[in-house]
PALUMRO-948338 format. One line per 5 residues: number of its first residue (from 0); for each residue x negated, z, y of C-alpha. Coordinates in nm, 3 decimals. Example, Ala and Ser with C-alpha at 12.3 -4.5 7.8 and 13.67 -1.06 7.14 Angstrom:
0 = -1.230 0.780 -0.450 ~ -1.367 0.714 -0.106 .
REM end
This chain:
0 = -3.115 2.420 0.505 ~ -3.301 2.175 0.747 ~ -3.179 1.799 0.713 ~ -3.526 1.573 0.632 ~ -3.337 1.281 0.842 .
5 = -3.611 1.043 0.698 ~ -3.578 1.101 0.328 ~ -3.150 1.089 0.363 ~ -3.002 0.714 0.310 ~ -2.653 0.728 0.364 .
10 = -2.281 0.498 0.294 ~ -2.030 0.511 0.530 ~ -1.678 0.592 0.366 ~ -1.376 0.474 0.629 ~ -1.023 0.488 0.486 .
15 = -0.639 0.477 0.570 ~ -0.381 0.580 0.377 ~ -0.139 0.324 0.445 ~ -0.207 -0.047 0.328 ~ -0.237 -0.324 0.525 .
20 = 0.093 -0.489 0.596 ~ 0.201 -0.886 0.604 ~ 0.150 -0.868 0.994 ~ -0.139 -0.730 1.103 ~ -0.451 -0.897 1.103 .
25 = -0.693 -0.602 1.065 ~ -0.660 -0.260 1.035 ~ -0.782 -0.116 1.345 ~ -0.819 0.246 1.251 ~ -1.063 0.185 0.954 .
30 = -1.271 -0.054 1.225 ~ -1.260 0.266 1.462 ~ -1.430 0.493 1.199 ~ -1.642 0.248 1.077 ~ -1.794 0.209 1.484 .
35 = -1.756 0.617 1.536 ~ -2.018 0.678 1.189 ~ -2.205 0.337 1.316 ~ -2.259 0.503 1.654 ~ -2.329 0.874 1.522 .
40 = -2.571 0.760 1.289 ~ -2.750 0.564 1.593 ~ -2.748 0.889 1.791 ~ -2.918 1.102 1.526 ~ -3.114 0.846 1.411 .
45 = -2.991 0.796 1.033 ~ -3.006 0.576 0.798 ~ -2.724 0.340 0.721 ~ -2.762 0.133 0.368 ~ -2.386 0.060 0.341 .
50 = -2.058 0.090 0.456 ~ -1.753 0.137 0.194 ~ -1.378 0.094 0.336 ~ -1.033 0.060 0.202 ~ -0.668 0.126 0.270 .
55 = -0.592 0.357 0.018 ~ -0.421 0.670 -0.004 ~ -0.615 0.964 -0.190 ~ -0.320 1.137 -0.281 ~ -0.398 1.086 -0.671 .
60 = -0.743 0.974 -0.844 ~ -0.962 0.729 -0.947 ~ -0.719 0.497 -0.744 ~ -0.975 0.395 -0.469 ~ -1.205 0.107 -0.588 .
65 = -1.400 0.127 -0.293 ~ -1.439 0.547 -0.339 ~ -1.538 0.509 -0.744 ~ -1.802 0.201 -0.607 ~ -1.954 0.462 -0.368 .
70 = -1.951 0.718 -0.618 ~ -2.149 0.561 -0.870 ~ -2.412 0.407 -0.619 ~ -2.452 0.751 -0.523 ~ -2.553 0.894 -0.842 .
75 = -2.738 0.572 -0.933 ~ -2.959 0.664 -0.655 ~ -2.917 0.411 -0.390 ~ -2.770 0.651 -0.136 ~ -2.779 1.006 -0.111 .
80 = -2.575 1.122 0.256 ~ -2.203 1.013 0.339 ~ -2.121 0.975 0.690 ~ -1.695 1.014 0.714 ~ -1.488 1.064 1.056 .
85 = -1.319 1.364 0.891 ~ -1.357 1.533 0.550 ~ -0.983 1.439 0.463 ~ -1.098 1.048 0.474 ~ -1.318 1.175 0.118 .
90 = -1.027 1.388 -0.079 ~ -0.754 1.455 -0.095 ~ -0.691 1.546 -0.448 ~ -0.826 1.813 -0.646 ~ -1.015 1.599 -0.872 .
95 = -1.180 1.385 -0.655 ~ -1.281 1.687 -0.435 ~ -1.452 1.825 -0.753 ~ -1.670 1.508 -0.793 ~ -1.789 1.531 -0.394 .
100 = -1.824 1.939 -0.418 ~ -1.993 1.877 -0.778 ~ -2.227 1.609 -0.620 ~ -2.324 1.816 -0.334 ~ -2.424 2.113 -0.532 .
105 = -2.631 1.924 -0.767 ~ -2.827 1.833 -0.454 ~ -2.741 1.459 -0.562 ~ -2.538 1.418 -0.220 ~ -2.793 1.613 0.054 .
110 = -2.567 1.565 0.341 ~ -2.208 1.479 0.433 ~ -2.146 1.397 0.804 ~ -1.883 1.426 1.016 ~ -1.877 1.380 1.423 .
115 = -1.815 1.795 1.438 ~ -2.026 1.947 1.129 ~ -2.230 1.868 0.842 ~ -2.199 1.980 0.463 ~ -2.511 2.050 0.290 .
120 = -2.590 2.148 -0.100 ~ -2.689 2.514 0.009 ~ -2.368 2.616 0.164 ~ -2.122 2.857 0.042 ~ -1.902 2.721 -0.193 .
125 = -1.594 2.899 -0.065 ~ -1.618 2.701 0.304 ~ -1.626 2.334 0.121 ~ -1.316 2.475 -0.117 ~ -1.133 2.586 0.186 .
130 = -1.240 2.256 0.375 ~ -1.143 2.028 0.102 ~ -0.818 2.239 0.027 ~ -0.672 2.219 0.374 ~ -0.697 1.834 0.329 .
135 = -0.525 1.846 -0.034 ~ -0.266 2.083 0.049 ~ -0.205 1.858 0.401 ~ -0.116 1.602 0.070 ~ 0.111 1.842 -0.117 .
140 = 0.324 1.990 0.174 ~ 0.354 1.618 0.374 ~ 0.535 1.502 0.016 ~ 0.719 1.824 0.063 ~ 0.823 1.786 0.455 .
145 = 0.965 1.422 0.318 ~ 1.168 1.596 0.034 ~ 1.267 1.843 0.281 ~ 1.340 1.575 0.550 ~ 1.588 1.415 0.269 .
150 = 1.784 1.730 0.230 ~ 1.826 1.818 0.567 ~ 2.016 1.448 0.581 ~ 2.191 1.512 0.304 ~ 2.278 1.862 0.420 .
155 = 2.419 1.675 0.683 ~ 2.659 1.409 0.478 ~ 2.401 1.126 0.559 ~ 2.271 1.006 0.207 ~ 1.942 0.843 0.275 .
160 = 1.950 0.497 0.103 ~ 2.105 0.202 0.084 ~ 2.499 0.205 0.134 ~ 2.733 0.074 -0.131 ~ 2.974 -0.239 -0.083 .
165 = 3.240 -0.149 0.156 ~ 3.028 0.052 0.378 ~ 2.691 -0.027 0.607 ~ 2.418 0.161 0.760 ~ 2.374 0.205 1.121 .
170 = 2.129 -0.016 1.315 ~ 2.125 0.117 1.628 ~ 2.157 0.505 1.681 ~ 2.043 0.750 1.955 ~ 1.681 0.889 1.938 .
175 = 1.692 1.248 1.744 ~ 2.035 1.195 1.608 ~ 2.140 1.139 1.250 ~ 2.192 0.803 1.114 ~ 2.480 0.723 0.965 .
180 = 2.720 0.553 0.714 ~ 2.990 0.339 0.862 ~ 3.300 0.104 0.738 ~ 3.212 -0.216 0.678 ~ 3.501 -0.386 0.830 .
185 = 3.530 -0.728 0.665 ~ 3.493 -0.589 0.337 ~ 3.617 -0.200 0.309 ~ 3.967 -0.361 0.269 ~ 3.875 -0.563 -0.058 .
190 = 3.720 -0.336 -0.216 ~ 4.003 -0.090 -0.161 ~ 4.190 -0.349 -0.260 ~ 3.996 -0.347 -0.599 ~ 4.046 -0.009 -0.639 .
195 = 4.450 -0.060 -0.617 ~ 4.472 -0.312 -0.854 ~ 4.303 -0.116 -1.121 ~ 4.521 0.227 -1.067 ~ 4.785 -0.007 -1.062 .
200 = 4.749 0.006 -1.432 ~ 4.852 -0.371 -1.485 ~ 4.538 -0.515 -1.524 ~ 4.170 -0.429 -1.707 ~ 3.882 -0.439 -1.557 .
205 = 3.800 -0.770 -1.701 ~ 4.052 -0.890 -1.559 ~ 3.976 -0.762 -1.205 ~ 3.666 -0.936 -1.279 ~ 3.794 -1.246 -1.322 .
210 = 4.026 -1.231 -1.042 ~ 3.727 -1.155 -0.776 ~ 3.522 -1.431 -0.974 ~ 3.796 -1.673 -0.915 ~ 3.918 -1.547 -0.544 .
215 = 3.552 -1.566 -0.465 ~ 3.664 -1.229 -0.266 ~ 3.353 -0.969 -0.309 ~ 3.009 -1.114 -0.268 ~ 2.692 -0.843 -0.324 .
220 = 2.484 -0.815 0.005 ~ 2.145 -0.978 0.065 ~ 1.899 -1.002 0.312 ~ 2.167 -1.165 0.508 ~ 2.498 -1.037 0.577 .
225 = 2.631 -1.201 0.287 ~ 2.446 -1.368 -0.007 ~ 2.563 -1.610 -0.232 ~ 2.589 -1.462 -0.544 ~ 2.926 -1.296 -0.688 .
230 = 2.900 -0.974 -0.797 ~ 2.857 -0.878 -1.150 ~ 3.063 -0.711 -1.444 ~ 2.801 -0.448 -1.477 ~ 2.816 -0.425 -1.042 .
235 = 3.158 -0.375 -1.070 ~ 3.148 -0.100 -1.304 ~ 2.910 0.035 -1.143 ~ 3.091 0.045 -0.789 ~ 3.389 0.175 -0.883 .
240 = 3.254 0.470 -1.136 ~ 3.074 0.524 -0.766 ~ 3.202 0.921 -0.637 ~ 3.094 0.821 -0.312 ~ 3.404 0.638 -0.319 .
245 = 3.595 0.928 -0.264 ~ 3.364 1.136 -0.063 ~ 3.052 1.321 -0.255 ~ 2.716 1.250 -0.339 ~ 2.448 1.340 -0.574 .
250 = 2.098 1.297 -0.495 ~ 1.900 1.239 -0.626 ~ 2.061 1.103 -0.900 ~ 2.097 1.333 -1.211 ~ 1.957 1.601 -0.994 .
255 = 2.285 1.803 -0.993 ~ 2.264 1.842 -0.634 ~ 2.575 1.744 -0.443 ~ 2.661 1.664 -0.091 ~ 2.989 1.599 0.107 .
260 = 2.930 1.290 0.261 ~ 3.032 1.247 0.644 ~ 3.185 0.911 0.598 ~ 3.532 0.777 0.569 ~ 3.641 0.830 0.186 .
265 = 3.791 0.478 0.051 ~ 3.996 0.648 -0.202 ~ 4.105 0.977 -0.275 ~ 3.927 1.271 -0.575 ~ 4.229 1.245 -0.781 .
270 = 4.239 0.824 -0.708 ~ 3.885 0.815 -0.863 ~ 3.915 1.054 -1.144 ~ 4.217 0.848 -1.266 ~ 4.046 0.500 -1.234 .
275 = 3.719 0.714 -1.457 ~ 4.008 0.752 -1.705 ~ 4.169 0.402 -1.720 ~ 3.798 0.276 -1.755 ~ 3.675 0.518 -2.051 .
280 = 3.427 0.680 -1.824 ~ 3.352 1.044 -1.861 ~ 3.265 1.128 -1.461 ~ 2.978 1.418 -1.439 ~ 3.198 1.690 -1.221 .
285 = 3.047 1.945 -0.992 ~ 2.890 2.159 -1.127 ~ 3.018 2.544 -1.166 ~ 2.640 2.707 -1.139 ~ 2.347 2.652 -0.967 .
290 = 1.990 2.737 -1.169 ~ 1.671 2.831 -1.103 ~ 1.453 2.589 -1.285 ~ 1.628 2.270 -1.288 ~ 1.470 1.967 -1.193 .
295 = 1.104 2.105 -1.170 ~ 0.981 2.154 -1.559 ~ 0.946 1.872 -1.769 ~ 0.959 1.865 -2.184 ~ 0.634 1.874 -2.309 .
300 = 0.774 1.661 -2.608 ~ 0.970 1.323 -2.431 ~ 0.881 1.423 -2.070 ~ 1.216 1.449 -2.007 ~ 1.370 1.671 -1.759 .
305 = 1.460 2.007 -1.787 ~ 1.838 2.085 -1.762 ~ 2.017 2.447 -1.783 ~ 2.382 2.554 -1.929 ~ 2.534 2.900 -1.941 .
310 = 2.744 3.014 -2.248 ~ 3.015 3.263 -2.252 ~ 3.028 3.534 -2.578 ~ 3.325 3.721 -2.589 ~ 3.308 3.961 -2.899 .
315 = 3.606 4.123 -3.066 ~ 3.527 4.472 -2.920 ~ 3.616 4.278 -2.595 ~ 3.245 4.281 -2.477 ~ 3.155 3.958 -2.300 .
320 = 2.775 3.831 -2.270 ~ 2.656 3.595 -2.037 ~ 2.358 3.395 -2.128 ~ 2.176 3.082 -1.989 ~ 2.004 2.830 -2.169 .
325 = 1.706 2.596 -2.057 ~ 1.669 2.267 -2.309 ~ 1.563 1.893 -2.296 ~ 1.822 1.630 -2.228 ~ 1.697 1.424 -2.423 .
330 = 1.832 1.115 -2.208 ~ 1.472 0.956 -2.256 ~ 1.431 1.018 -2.636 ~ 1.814 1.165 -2.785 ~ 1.594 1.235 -3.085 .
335 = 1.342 1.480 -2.922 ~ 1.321 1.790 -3.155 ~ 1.254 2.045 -2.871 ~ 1.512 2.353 -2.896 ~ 1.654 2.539 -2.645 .
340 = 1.529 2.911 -2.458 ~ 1.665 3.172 -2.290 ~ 1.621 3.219 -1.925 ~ 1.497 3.577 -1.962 ~ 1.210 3.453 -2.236 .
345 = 1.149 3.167 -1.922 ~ 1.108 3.372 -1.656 ~ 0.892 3.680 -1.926 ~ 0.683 3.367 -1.943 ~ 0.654 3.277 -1.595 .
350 = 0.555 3.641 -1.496 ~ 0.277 3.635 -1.746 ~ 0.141 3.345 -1.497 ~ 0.199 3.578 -1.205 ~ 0.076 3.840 -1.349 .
355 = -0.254 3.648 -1.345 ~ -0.238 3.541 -1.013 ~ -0.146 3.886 -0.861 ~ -0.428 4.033 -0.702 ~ -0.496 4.412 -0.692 .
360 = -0.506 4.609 -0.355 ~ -0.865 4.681 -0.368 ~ -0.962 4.316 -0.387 ~ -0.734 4.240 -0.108 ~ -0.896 4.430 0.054 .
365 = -1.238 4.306 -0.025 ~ -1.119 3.957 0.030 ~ -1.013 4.016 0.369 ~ -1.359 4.162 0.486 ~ -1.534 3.872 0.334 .
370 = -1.358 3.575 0.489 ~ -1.405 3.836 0.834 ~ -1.753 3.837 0.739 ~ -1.799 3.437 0.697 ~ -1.523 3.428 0.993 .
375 = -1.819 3.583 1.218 ~ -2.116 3.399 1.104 ~ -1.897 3.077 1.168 ~ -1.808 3.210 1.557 ~ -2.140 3.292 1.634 .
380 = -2.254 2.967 1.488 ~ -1.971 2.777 1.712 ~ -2.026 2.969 1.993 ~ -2.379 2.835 2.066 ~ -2.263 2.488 1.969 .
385 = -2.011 2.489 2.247 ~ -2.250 2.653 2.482 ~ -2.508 2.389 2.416 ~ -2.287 2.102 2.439 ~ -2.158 2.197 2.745 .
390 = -2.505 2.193 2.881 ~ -2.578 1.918 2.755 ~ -2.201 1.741 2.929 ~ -2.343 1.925 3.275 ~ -2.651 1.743 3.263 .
395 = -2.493 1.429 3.204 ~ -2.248 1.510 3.505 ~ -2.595 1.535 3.727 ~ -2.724 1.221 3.588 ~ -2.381 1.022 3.687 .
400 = -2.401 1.160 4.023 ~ -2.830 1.087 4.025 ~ -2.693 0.730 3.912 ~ -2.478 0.625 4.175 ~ -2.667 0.796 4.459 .
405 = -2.952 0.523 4.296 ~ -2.692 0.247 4.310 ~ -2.639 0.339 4.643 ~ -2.958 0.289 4.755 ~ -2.994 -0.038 4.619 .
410 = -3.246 0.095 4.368 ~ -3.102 -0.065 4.031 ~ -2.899 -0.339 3.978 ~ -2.474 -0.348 3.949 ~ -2.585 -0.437 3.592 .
415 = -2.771 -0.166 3.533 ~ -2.573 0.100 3.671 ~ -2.255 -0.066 3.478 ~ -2.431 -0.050 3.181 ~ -2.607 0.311 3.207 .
420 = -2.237 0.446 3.332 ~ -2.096 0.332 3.020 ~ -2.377 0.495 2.803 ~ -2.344 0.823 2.999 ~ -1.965 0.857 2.999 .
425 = -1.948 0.743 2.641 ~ -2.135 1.037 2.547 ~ -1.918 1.308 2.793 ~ -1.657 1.154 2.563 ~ -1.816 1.187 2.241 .
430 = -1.923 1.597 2.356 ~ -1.546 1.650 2.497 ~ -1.400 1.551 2.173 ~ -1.682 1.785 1.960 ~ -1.631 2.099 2.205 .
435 = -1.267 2.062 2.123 ~ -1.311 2.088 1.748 ~ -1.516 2.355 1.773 ~ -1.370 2.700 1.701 ~ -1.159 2.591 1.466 .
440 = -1.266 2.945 1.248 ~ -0.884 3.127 1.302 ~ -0.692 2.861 1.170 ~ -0.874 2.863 0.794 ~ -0.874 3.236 0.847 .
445 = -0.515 3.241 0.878 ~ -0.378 3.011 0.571 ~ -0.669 3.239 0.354 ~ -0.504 3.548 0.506 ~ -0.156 3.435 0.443 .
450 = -0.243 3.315 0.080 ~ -0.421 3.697 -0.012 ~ -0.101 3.823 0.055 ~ 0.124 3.592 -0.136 ~ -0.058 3.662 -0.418 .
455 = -0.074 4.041 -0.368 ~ 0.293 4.058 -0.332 ~ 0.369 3.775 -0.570 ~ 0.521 3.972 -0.889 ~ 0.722 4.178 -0.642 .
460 = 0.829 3.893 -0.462 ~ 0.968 3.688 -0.803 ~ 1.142 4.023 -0.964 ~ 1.318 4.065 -0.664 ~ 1.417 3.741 -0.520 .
465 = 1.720 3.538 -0.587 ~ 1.724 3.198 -0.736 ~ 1.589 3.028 -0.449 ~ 1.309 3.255 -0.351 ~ 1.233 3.292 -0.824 .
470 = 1.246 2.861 -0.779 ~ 0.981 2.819 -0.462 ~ 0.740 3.080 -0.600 ~ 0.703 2.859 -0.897 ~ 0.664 2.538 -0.726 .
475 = 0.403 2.718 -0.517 ~ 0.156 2.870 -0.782 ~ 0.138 2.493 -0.962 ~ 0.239 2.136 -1.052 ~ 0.309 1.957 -1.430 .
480 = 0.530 2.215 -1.536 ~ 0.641 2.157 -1.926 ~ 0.817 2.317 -2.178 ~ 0.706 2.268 -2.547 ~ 0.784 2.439 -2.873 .
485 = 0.953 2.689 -2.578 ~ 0.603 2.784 -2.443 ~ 0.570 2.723 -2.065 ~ 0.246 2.574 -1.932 ~ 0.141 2.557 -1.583 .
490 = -0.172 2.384 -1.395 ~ -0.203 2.624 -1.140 ~ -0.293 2.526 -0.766 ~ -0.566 2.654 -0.603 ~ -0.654 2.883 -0.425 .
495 = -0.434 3.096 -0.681 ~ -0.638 2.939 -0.992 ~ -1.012 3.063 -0.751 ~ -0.827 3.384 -0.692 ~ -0.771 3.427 -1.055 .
500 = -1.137 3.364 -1.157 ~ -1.263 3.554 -0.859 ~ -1.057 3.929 -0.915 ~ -1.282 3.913 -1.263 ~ -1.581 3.943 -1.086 .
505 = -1.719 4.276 -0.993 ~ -1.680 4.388 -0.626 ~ -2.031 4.430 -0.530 ~ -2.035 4.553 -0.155 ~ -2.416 4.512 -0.142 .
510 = -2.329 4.132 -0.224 ~ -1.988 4.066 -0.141 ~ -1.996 3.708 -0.108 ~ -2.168 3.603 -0.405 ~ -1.799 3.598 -0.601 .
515 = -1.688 3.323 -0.375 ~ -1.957 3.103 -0.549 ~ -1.729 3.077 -0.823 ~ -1.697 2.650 -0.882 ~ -1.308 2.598 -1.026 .
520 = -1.142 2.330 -1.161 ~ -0.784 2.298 -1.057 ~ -0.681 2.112 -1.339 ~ -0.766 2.424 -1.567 ~ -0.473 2.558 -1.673 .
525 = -0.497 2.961 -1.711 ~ -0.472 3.053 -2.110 ~ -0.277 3.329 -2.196 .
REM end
């Protein structure tokens, strides 16, 4: 589809994900954008009728007032091209993504620019899905990598946040090595000390209260060393119903994941189970099992979590069955009414979803040849991008060299030759950087490739795996997991919802691509 350069008007769209902090005065990278579109639309000769920018992240929707202002000046009419530095700036959610793709097809957005390509209404609708998903998914598995990041500390005894009274966080530690928790010396003594006085059994904890009030011994930290304040009853309780005390951790919180910490324990297992006792507390203990499903469904009633128990049925024949239950706990609402299910009717459930999400051999197979096929088309296109960019970078080579012989010779000015240098070398800069993005075709290839084959495998894969392997498989194929009236519901993540809609079509060799055309929704949830 030829651009008509003259009928386009277009908004530049600059973001950041990351607000603008307290001490900076501007945020640079938005300028940078903002002067990269200013100067590409100069060089093709577009357009510009406004320029939208914020410092936002577009991990969820309709949070960007800048992006929902463009948006509807767009389809009031006022602009019909976007000019971005890269297509992750626009989306990176699946909902927003669907307005831009929606917008482009409609022919209501002609023309989305970027330095290295352009989007236009008559392109296939599998490239702008794939486009748009690597920037999503670069969303989904960065909030992963951070959730991984905070295992891997506590994996290592290091619990990332804040530590409790008696203990401090390192300030200073060597680049690449863990951080840790160390002894706060002025004050791991008094609280120990707190600790001794109630196994001691000779006072209550009101009492210890009173004597700390009145010693003015244990003060809570601030933004200073020390703060002012006392501590409170409800702090006190708090800190010494604390397990990391003694050791362990669980986090997050209520997750049911434990950790042994790699700090110095202030009291002893036993010490704090006893103090639990003199107190009235009821401590959580480790837990004997591990389950599959924890901590990722929701109920579909409260929105509480999602917690598992096994059960133990020894009949008089001397027969003994094992089940495991999955139920609300109901520590948001105690009166939700949402019963309990069995993990086999779970997981029957959850390879009903897989089972339409498994692709057949034959479409594998077809798959494969058509992302080859658009894989070629995309080469060829590169390859004579490169090759006439590079042309293009040799002739500006000769006219630096043409430029200073003429400098030389005292035919222009120091001026002039400063100032046509600049222009020249600007633009070697500006082809460098495109010539490097080009033939970028292997890498989409690749995560297309690897996700065919997930979802070929994908009922083998679950049936076989252990808990682990049954757990990420889940994760993977969707988000807003809940469990209502014990029905499982899913919003499945694309590409397994496109794949899905896709295997329905007929595989029509003489046509193989027009499947791909298939427009999907991520946020619609397969019905079974």
């Amino acid at each position: 589809m030829e651009l008509e350069k003259d009928k386009i008007k277009y908004f530049i769209y600059a973001r950041r994900s990351v607000e603008k902090r307290d001490t900076e005065e501007k945020v640079v990278s938005i300028e940078s954008q903002v002067k990269e579109m200013k100067e590409l639309a100069e060089k093709n000769n577009l357009k510009v009728v406004g320029v939208f920018s914020e410092a936002k992240s577009a991990k969820e929707p309709y949070l960007r007032t800048q992006f929902n202002e463009m948006i509807k000046q767009i389809e009031a009419g006022k602009a019909n091209g976007i000019l971005c530095f890269v297509i992750s700036r626009l989306a990176r959610n699946s909902i927003e993504e669907g307005i831009i793709k929606h917008l482009l097809q409609k022919s209501i957005i002609k023309n989305i620019k970027t330095p290295d390509r352009d989007w236009l209404p008559g392109d296939n609708v599998l490239l702008a899905s794939l486009d748009f998903g690597i920037a999503t998914q670069y969303s989904i598995d960065l909030t992963k990598h951070v959730k991984r990041g905070l295992r891997a500390s506590c994996d290592t005894g290091y619990r990332p946040s804040y530590a409790p009274l008696g203990y401090t966080n390192s300030r200073y530690h060597q680049k690449g090595k863990q951080e840790k928790i160390l002894v706060d010396e002025e004050r791991f003594s008094l609280v120990r000390e707190v600790f001794d006085w109630i196994l001691s059994d000779k006072y209550t904890v009101s009492e210890v209260y009173r004597m700390i009030k009145e010693k003015n011994l244990l003060k809570i930290r601030g933004i200073s060393k020390y703060s002012s304040k006392v501590m409170s009853k409800s702090y006190l309780f708090t800190m010494i119903s604390n397990p990391f005390y003694y050791g362990e951790f669980e986090y997050p919180v209520r997750s049911g994941n434990w950790y042994i910490g790699n700090h110095k324990p202030m009291i002893t297992k036993d010490e704090y189970y006893r103090v639990q006792e003199i107190i009235g507390n009821k401590p959580r203990r480790e837990q004997k099992y591990t389950f599959a499903y924890t901590g990722i469904i929701k109920c579909g009633e409260c929105g509480g979590s999602i917690t598992a128990e096994r059960k133990v049925k020894r009949q008089k024949n001397g027969n003994v069955h094992r089940y495991t239950y999955y139920h609300c706990t109901k520590r948001k609402h105690p009166e939700c009414t949402q019963q309990c299910i069995l993990e086999e009717d779970l997981e029957n459930q959850v390879l009903e979803y897989l089972n339409e999400l498994c692709i057949p051999q034959e479409f594998h197979e077809w798959a494969l040849e058509a992302i080859e096929e658009i894989k070629k088309i995309e080469s060829k296109n590169s390859e004579k991008a490169i090759t006439l960019k590079k042309t293009m970078y040799s002739n500006n080579e000769n006219k630096l060299s043409a430029l200073l012989d003429m400098r030389l010779s005292g035919e222009i000015s120091p001026i002039d030759y400063t100032s046509k240098k600049s222009s020249i070398e600007a633009e070697m800069t500006n082809l460098k950087s495109e010539m490097i993005g080009e033939g970028e075709e292997e890498v989409w290839v690749n995560k297309t490739r690897d996700a065919l084959t997930f979802a070929k495998n994908i009922i083998t894969e679950y049936e076989k795996g252990d808990m682990e392997t049954k757990r990420m498989i889940l994760q993977s194929i969707g988000s807003n997991l809940l469990l209502l009236n014990k029905k499982l519901t899913i919003t499945i993540e694309k590409p397994f919802l496109l794949f899905s809609e896709m295997k329905k079509q007929p595989l029509n060799r003489k046509d193989m691509l027009e499947p791909l055309k298939v427009f999907i929704n991520k946020d619609e949830s397969i019905k079974m």
